[in-house]
C-alpha positions in Angstrom: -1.7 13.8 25.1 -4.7 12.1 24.1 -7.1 10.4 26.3 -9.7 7.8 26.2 -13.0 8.7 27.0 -14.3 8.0 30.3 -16.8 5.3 29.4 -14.3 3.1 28.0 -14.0 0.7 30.7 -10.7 -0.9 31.3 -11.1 -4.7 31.7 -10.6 -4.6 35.7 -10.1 -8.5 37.2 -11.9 -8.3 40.3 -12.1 -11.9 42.6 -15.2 -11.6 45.3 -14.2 -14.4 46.8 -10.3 -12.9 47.5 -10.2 -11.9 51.1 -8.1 -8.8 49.9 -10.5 -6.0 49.9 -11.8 -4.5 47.1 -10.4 -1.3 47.5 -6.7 -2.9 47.5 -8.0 -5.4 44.1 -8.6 -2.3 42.6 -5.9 -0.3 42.6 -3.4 -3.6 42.8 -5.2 -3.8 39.6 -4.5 -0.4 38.1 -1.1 -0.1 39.6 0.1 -3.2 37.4 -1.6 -1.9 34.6 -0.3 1.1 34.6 3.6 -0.1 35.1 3.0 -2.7 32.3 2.1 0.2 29.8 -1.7 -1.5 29.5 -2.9 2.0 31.0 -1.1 5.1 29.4 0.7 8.2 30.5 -2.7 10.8 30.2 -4.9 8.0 29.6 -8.6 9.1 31.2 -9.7 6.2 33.5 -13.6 5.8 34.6 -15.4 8.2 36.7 -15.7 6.2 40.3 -19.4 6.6 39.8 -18.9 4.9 36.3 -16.7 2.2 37.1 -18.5 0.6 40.3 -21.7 0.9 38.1 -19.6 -1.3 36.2 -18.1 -3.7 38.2 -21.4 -3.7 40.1 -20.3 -2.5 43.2 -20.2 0.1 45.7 -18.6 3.3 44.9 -16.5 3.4 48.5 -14.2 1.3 47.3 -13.5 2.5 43.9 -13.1 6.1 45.9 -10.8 4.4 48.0 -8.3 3.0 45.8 -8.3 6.1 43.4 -7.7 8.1 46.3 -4.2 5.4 47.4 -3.6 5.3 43.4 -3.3 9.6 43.6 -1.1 9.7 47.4 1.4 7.4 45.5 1.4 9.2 42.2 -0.2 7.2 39.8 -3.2 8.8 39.5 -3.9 12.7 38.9 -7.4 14.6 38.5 -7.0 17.8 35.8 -10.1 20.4 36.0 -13.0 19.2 33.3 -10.8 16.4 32.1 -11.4 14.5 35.5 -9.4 11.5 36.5 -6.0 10.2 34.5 -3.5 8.0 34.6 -0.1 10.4 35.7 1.8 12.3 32.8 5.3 11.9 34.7 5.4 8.6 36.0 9.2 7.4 36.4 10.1 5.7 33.4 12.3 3.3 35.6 9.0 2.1 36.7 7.6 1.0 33.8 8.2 -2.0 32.6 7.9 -4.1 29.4 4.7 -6.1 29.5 4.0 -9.3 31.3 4.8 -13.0 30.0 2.0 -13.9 28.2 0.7 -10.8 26.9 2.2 -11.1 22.8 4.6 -8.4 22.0 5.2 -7.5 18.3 7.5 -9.8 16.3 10.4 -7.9 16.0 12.0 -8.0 11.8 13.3 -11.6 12.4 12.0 -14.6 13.3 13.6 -15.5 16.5 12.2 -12.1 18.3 9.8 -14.0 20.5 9.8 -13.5 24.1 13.5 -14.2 25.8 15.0 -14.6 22.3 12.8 -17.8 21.4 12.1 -18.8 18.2 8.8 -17.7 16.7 7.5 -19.8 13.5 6.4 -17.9 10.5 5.6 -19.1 7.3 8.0 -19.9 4.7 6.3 -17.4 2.4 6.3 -14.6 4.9 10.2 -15.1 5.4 11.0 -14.6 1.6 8.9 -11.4 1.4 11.0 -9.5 3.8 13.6 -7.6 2.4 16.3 -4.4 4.2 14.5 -1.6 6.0 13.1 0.6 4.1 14.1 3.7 5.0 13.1 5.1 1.5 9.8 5.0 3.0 10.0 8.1 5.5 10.0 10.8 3.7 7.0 12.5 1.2 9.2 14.6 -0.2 11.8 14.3 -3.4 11.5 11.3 -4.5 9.1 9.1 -2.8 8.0 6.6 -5.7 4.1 6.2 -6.5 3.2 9.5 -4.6 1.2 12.0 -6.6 0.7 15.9 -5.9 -1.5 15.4 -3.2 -1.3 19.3 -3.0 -3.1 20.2 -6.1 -5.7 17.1 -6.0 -9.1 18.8 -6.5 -10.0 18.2 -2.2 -13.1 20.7 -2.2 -14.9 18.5 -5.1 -13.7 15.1 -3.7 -15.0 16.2 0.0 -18.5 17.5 -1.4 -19.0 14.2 -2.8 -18.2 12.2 -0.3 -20.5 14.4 1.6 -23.3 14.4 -0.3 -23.5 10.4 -0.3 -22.2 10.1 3.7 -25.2 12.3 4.5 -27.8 10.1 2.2 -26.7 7.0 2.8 -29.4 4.4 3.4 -29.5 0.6 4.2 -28.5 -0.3 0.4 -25.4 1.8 0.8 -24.8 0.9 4.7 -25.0 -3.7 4.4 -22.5 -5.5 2.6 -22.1 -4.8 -1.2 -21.6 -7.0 -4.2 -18.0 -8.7 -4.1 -18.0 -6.9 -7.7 -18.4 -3.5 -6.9 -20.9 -1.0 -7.4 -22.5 -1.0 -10.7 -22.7 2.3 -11.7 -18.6 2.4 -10.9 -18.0 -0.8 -12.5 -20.0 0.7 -15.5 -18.2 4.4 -16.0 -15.0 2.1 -15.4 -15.9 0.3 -18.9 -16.6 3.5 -20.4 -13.5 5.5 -19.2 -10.9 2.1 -20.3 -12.7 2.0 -23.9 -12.2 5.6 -24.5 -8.5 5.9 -23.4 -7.1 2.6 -23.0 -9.1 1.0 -26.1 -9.8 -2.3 -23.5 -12.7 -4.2 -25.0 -15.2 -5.1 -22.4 -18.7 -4.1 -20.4 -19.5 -3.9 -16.5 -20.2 -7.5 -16.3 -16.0 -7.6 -16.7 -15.0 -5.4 -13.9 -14.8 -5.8 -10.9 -13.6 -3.2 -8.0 -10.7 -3.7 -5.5 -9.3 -1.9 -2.8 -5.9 -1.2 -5.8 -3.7 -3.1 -7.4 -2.3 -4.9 -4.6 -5.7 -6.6 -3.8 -6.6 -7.2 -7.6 -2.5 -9.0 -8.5 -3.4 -11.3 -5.0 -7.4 -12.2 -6.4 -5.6 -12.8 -9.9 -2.8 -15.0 -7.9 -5.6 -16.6 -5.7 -8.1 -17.9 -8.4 -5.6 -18.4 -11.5 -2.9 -20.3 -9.6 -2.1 -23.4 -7.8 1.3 -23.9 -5.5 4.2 -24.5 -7.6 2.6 -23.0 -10.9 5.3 -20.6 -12.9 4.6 -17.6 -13.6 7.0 -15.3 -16.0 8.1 -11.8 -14.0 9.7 -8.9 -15.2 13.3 -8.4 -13.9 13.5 -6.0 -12.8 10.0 -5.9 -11.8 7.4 -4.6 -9.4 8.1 -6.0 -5.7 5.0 -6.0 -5.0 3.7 -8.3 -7.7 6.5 -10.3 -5.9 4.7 -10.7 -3.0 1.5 -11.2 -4.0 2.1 -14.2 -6.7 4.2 -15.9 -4.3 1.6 -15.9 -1.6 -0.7 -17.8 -4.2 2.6 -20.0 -3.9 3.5 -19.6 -7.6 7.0 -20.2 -8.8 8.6 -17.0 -9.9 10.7 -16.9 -13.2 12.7 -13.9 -13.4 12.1 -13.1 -17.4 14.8 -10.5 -18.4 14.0 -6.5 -19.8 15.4 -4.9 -22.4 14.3 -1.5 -24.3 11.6 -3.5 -26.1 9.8 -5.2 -23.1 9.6 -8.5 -21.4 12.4 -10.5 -23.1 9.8 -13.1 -24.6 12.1 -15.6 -26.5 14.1 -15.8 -22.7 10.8 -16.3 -21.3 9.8 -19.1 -23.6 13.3 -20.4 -23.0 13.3 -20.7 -18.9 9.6 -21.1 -18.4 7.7 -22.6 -21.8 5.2 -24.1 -19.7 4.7 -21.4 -17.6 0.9 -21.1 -16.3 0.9 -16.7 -16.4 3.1 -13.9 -16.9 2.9 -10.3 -15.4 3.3 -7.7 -17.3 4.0 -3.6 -17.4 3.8 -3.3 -21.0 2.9 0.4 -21.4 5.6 2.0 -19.3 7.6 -1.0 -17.6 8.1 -0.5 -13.8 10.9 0.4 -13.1 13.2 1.2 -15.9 10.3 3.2 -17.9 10.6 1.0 -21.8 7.4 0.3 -23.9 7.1 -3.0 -25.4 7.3 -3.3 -28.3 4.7 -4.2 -30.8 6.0 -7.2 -31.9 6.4 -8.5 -28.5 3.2 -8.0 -27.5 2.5 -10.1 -30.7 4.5 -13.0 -29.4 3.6 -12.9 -26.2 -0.2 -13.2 -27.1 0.5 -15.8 -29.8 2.7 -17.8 -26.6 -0.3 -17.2 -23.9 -2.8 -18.5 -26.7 -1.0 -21.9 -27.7 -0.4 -22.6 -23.9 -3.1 -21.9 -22.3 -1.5 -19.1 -20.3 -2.7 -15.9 -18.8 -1.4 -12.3 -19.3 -1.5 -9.9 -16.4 -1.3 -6.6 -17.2 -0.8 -4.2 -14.8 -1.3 -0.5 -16.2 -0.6 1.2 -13.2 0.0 4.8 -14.7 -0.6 4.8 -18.2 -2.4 8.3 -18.1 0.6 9.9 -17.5 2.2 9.8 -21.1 4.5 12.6 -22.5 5.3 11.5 -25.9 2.3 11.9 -27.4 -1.4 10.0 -26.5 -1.6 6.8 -23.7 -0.8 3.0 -26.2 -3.5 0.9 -26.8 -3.5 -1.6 -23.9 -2.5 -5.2 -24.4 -6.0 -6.3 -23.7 -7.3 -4.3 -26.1 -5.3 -6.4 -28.6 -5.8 -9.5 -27.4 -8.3 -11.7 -29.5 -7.8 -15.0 -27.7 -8.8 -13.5 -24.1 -6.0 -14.3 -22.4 -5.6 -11.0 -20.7 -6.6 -10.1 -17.2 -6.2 -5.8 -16.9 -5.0 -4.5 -13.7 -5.7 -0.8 -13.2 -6.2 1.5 -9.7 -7.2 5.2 -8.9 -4.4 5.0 -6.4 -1.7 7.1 -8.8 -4.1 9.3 -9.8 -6.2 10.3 -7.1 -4.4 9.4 -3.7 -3.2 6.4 -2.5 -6.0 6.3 0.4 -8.4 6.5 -1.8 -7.8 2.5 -1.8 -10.0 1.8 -5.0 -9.2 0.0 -8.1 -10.2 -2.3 -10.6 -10.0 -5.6 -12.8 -11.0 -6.4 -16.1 -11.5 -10.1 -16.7 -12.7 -12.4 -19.3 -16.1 -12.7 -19.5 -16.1 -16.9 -18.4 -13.8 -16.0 -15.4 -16.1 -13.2 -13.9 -18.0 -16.1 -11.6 -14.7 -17.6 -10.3 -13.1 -13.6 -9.6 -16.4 -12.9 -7.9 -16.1 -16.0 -6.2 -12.3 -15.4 -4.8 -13.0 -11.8 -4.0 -15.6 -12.6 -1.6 -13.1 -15.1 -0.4 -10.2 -12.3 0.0 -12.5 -9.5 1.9 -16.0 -9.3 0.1 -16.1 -5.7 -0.6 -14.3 -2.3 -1.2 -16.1 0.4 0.6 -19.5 1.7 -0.6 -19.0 5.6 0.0 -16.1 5.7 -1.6 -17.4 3.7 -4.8 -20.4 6.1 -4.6 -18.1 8.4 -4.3 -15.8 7.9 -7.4 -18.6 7.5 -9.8 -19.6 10.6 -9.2 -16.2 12.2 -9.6 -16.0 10.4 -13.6 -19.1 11.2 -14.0 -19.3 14.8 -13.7 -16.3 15.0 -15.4 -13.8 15.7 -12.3 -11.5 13.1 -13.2 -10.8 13.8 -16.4 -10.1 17.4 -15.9 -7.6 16.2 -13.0 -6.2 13.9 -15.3 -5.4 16.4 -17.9 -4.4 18.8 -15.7 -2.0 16.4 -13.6 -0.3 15.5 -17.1 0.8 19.0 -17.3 2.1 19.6 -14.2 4.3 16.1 -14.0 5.9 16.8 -17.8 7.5 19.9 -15.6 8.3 18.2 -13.1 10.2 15.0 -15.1 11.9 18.1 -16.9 13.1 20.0 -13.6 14.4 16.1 -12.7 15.9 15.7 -15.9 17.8 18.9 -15.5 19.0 18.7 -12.3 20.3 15.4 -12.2 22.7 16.4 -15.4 23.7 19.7 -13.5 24.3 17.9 -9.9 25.4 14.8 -10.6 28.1 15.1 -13.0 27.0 11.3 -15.3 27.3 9.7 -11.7 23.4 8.6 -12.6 22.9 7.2 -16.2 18.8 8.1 -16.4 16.4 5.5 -18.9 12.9 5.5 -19.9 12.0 8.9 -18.7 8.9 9.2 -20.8 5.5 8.5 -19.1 4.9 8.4 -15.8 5.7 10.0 -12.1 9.3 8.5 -12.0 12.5 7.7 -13.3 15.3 5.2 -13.0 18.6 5.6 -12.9 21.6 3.4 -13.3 24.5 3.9 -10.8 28.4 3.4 -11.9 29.6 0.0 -11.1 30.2 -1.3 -7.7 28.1 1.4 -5.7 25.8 -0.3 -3.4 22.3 1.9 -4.2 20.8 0.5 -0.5 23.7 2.4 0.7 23.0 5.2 -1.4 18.9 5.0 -0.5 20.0 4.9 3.3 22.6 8.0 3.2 20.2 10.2 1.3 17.1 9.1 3.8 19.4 11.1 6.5 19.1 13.7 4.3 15.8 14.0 3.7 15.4 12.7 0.4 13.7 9.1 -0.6 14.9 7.7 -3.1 14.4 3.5 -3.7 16.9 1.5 -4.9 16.9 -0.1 -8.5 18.1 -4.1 -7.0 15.2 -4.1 -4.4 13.2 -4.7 -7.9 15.0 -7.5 -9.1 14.7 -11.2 -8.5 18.5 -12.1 -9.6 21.7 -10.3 -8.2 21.4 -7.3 -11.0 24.7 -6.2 -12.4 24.4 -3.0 -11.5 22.8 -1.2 -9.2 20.3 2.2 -9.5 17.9 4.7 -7.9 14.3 5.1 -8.7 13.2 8.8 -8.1 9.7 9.5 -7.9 8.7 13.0 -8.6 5.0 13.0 -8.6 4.7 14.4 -5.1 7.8 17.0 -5.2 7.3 20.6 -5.9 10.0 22.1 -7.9 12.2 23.5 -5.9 12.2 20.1 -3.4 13.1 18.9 -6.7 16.3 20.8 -7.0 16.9 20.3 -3.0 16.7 16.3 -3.3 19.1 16.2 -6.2 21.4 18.6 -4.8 21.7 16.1 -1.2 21.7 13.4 -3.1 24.4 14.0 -5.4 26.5 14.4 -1.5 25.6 11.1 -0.7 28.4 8.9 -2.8 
């Protein structure tokens, strides 16, 4: 087990003016500690020599009490590891920590301490949803996972070497809430090229992904009770982020062309925003269609409106080359782009990006530095590089190849395992697919049984802001080698 080192000193309560002596403080001290779970099973403590330094006293009674601490068992010394909290205490000793010391919330909100009620905020309370057990695995088919295995990890770790090791004070204090300028410019570049989004590095600014940038856009383009259009089914976690902005959530239905806009202009015409997955919708997979995008533009235009688009993984197109983005369209600039590195890199890699209009840069800058000021340096550094010298788009190209197999190796075994018990749409462009479920199965139900079986699949009415009709899977085979491929449709197709 792991162990602190010894110069982290514990926060010993010592009273010089208690007539106990010190000796019996100290190891009262550690003895409660340890049976509250403050001081760990293999946890180092101080040296003796260490810890009166410390406290600012004589090392006889430090000596002392470790020495009472050890007869009773509390305390053992291993050879060149020197003094630790005992690996085998009785667990019947331990006990849950003291009143007053906060425990965790537990997933509702009357998990305080002896069942009282703990206050959260409204907002917090409509964010939680069932556990998500499709979360455990990495396997088949954890959604928004890549293949980790074949990201280029020598190049990326040179990199990040070369600017960890010449870092200086420009690259160590806190950076511009925009991000790096060299990023923010090859970022420009990259979206012109592919994307055909019209705008310089003045217009971009750099995030920590798409999460952060949807909560900026919610934070400086919203006020509470604005409504804002939403995809349903849509992306949860554009859910969560618009509503802590407090914005009133229209559910706007999808259809094989898009974002019903005619509905939308029906339940929400005065609606401040809408967000938008216009490329390859998340989660049933449809494009919208060009006249759509027409309307929609025309709609955001005459009402003063804003457009969030979020292209989460438009690189990842199988049907010929990535669409034009909406922005790229736009002529009114009404569109605020939402893109991250997350899906095509590795999540961790925790960098994306905005593109703005050019009169809201000030106020994005402004609620950025608000949010958390900066994403981190290295990594920016970092990333630059990797466009630069041409890394990413080699990656890109070659990750396109290896996820058209993979859809295909989905595609093939859900027909041969599960017998039309999972009608697939939209399967072409991205790292998943959905898949509708006959009526009346519950697909939580489903996601839980086939989480005991190893397999991760997330279910289609988590997505939806209105009871759906019918329910669905969402398989995500990005990260999933072939034959896991096979393996997680085979288990899944027991779990009906």
């Amino acid at each position: 087990m792991s162990r602190l080192p010894a110069g982290f000193v514990p926060p010993v309560a010592m009273d010089p003016h208690n007539s106990m002596p010190m000796y019996l403080q100290l190891s009262d001290w550690f003895r409660q500690a340890i049976l509250s779970g403050q001081l760990r099973p293999g946890q180092r403590v101080p040296s003796s020599r260490g810890l009166a330094s410390e406290l600012k006293i004589s090392r006889i009674p430090v000596l002392g009490a470790y020495e009472q601490l050890q007869a009773e068992g509390y305390l053992e010394t291993f050879q060149g590891a020197g003094t630790c909290v005992a690996r085998a205490i009785p667990a019947v000793l331990v006990g849950p920590a003291k009143p007053g010391r906060p425990r965790p919330l537990s997933h509702g909100v009357n998990g305080g301490p002896n069942g009282a009620s703990r206050r959260v905020s409204q907002r917090v309370a409509q964010m939680r949803g069932p556990e998500q057990t499709w979360l455990a695995n990495l396997g088949a088919f954890r959604v928004g996972v890549p293949a980790l295995e074949h990201f280029p990890l020598g190049v990326w770790s040179r990199l990040v070497s070369r600017h960890a090791r010449g870092l200086g004070k420009e690259g160590m204090v806190y950076g511009s809430p925009m991000g790096h300028m060299p990023l923010r410019t090859a970022i420009a570049e990259y979206l012109g090229a592919t994307r055909g989004v019209r705008c310089d590095a003045s217009q971009v600014l750099i995030t920590t992904g798409s999460q952060q940038g949807l909560q900026i856009c919610a934070h400086v383009l919203f006020d509470d009770g604005d409504a804002v259009w939403m995809e349903d089914p849509g992306y949860p976690g554009a859910h969560q982020s618009l509503r802590t902005a407090g914005a009133q959530l229209i559910p706007v239905p999808v259809d094989e062309d898009g974002i019903d806009v005619a509905q939308g202009e029906r339940l929400g015409p005065h609606a401040r925003a809408v967000y938008i997955t216009p490329s390859h919708q998340f989660p049933l997979g449809s494009t919208m269609s060009a006249a759509r995008r027409m309307r929609l533009l025309e709609w955001a235009a005459r009402h003063d409106a804003w457009v969030i688009e979020d292209d989460y993984d438009s690189e990842y197109r199988f049907g010929g080359r990535p669409l034009v983005s909406l922005q790229g369209t736009d002529a009114h600039e009404r569109v605020i782009y939402v893109g991250t590195f997350s899906k095509v890199m590795f999540p961790a890699i925790r960098v994306g990006y905005l593109v703005v209009p050019r009169d809201l840069a000030g106020a994005f800058e402004a609620g950025r530095d608000a949010i958390d000021t900066f994403t981190s340096t290295l990594y920016q550094y970092a990333m630059t590089d990797f466009i630069r010298e041409g890394h990413f788009a080699r990656h890109i190209r070659s990750m396109r190849t290896l996820y058209q197999a993979r859809r295909a190796a989905v595609l093939a075994a859900i027909e041969l395992e599960m017998g039309g018990r999972l009608a697939v749409v939209g399967a072409d462009a991205g790292m998943q697919v959905a898949g509708l479920l006959p009526p009346g199965v519950d697909d939580v139900a489903v996601s839980r049984a086939a989480a005991q079986r190893g397999v991760s699949v997330r279910p289609l009415s988590q997505c939806y802001l209105k009871p759906p009709q019918r329910g669905g899977l969402i398989l995500g085979y990005g990260g999933a080698s072939l034959e896991e491929i096979r393996e997680g449709v085979r288990q899944l197709s027991r779990c009906f």
